[in-house]
N, C-alpha and C positions, 0 to 999 in steps of 0.2 A: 171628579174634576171640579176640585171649589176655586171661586176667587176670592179673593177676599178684598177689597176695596177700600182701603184706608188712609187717610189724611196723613201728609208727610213726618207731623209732630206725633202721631200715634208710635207707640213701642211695639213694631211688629215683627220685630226678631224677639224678643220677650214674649208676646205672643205664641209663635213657633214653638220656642222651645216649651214651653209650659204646655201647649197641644200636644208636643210629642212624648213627654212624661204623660199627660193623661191618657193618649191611647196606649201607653205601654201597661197602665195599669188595668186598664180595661181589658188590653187585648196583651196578653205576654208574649203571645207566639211572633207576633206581628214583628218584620222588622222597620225599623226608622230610620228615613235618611234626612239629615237637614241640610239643605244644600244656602250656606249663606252668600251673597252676592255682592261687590261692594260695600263693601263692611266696615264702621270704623274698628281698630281695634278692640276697644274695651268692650263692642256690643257682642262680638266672635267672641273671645276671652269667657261674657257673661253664660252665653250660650253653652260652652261648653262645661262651664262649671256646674249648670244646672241641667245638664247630663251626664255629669260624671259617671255619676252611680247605675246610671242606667245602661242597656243594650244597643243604645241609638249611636248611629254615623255622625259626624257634621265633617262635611266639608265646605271651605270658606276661602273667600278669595278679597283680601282687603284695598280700599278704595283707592291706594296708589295701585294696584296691581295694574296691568295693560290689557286693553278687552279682550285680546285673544288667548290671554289666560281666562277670565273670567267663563269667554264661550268655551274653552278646554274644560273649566271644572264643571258647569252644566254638563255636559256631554261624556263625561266620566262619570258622573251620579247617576244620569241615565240610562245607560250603560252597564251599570252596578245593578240598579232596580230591577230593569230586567230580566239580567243574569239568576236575580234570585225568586223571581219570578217563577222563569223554566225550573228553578227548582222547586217548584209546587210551594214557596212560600209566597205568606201576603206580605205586601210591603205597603209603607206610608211614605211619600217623600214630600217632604218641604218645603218651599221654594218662597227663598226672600231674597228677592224680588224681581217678578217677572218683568216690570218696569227695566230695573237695571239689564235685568238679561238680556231687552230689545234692545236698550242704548249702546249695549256692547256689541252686541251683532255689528251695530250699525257703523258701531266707526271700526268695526276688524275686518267688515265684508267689503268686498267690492262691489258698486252700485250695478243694480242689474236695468236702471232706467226706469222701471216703473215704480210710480212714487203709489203710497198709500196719504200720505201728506208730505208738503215740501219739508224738505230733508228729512223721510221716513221710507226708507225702501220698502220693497214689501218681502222684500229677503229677508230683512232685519225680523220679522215678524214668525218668519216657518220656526227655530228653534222652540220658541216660548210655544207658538201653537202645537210643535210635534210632539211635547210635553205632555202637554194638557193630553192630547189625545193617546198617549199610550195609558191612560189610566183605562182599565176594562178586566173584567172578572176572565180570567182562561178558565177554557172548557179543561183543560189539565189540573185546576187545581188552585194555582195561585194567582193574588190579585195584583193592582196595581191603583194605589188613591193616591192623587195629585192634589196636593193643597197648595195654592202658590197667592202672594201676596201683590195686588198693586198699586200702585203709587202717585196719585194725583195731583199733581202745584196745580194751588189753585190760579184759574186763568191763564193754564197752559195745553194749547189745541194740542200740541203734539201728545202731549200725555193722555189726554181724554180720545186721542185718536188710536194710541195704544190700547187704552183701558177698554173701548167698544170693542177693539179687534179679540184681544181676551176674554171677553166676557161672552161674545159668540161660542168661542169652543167651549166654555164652561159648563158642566152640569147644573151648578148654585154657585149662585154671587150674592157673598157676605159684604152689604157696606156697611162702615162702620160711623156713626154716625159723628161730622166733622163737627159740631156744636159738643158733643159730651167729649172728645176727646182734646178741643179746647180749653173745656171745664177742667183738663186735668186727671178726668175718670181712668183708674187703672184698666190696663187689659182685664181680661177676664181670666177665669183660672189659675186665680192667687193659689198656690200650692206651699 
């Protein structure tokens, strides 16, 4: 269960995919899912060109879509992971961005009254954490690693109120630092 913590101007669908090419070459057996979330086109497009050649998933839901597609294709990726899971393989899945994921929760759910912050359910919040927590080694065999992306404006409570609730279920929280990705500095894992 990683999060990864990064600055809105950061490339962290480029990120993604360049991770899930390097664990492909690390690990072959492993399968990969990249689950993209409010997308603009050309960064889904880039993503999948730069897994073409490889064994890895992406499914992608682009920024006009409606949130209750968006929370439909989380929960189909999920669902997929699993499944190949119980079949004794390891799997990686990707998630950009759990930020997005919340906000879609929030406007497809219906408010259940309890706020986490005004206008933040805490409904809005179980998908992205029941994510995080299905990452864990089965005594059967195969695994499950969650790498999910979040998403910070700066000087926005509600965002940092997300990012705190994520970063509890996390195993390791990757920040990435908002001064060098200002500078410009590429993701890592120029491939």
């Amino acid at each position: 269960r990683v999060v990864v913590a990064a600055p809105p101007t950061w490339p962290r669908t480029r990120f993604l995919a360049r991770l899930a090419r390097r664990i492909g070459r690390a690990s072959p057996g492993a399968k990969r899912l990249l689950c993209l979330l409010d997308q603009r086109p050309e960064d889904v497009a880039a993503a999948r060109a730069a897994l073409a050649d490889d064994d890895a998933d992406v499914v992608a839901t682009l920024f006009a879509a409606p949130p209750e597609r968006q929370v439909a294709a989380a929960r189909l990726v999920l669902a997929a992971a699993r499944r190949e899971v119980e079949a004794e393989r390891d799997v990686v899945l990707l998630v950009e961005s759990l930020t997005a994921l919340v906000r879609a929760a929030a406007r497809a759910g219906a408010p259940s009254g309890a706020w986490a912050h005004p206008g933040l359910d805490v409904q809005a919040l179980f998908l992205a954490q029941e994510l995080l927590a299905s990452a864990r080694q089965h005594a059967e065999g195969g695994s499950l690693t969650v790498v999910g992306t979040s998403c910070e404006e700066p000087g926005s409570q509600w965002d940092a109120v997300v990012g705190r609730e994520l970063m509890r279920a996390a195993n390791c929280v990757v920040a990435v630092d908002p001064a060098g990705a200002a500078a410009g500095h590429p993701a890592p894992f120029d491939a």
